[in-house]
N, C-alpha and C positions, 0 to 999 in steps of 0.2 A: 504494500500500500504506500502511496504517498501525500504528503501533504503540501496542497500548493497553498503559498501563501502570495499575493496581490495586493499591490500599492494603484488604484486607481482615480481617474479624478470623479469627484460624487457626483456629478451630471450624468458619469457615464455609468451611474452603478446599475439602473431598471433596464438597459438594453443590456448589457454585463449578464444582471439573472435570468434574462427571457433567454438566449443566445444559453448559456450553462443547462437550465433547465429544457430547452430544446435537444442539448447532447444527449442528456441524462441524469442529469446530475439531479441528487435527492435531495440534497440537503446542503446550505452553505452557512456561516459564520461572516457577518458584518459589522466590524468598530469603524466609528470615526474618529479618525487621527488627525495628526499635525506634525509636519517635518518638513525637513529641505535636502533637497538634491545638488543638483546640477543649477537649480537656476538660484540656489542661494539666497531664497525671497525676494523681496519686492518694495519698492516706495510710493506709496497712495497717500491720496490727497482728502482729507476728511473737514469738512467746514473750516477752510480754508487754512490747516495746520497740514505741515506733511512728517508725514512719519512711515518707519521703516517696519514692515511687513516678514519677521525673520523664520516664522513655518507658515506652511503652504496647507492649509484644510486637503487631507485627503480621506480616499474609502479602503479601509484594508478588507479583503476577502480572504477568508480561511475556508478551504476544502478540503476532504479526503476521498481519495476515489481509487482505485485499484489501478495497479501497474500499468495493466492492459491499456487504459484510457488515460492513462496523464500526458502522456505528449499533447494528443488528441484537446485535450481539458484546456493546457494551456496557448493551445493555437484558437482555439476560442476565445480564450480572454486577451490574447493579446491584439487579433485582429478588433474585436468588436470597439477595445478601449480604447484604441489607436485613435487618436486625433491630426500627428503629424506634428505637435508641438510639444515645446518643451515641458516636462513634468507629466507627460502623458504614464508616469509610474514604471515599478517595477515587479519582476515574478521570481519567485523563490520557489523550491522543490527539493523537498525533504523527506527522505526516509520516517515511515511510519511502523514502531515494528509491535504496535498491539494497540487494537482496539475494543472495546465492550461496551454493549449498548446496555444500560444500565436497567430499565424496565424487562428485559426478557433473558440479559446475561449471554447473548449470542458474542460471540467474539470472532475477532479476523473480518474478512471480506463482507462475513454474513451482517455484522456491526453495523457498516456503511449502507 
């Protein structure tokens, strides 16, 4: 099993779950965060004071989904969140080596 984990921007999180849920996907995990990349935040203009913007509002996704479809999993989220611009986020993909779904105690694959 693996778990991907997804840095996206939160405009793009409802096409993100329809596109995952379309694969297959049963179940996902969404916080909202805050950090910086590449583009190091930002300087906005607020009632006429400007001040420096140093994380960037993002949507982190947590998934697990079996070996078989993780490539698969993450060509979907990366196509759908693609914008073409900076901060368009990041995907992560991690070794899962046990899961248990707590109401019926199934474990492994059966879990997800």
């Amino acid at each position: 099993m693996k778990l991907i984990i997804a840095t996206i921007k939160p405009f793009k999180l409802e096409e993100v779950r329809e596109a995952l849920t379309e694969a297959g996907v049963r179940g996902l995990m969404v916080t909202e965060i805050k950090g910086f990349g590449t583009q190091s935040g930002h300087t906005e203009i607020y009632r006429g004071a400007e001040y420096v913007v140093n994380f960037v509002p993002k949507v982190k996704l947590e998934l697990v989904v079996a070996d078989a479809v993780a490539d698969q999993m993450v060509e979907v989220i990366s196509r759908t969140a693609q914008t073409g611009k900076i901060g368009d986020g990041k995907i992560f993909v991690l070794d899962v080596e046990q899961a248990v779904r707590v109401r019926t105690g199934e474990t492994g694959e059966d879990a997800i």
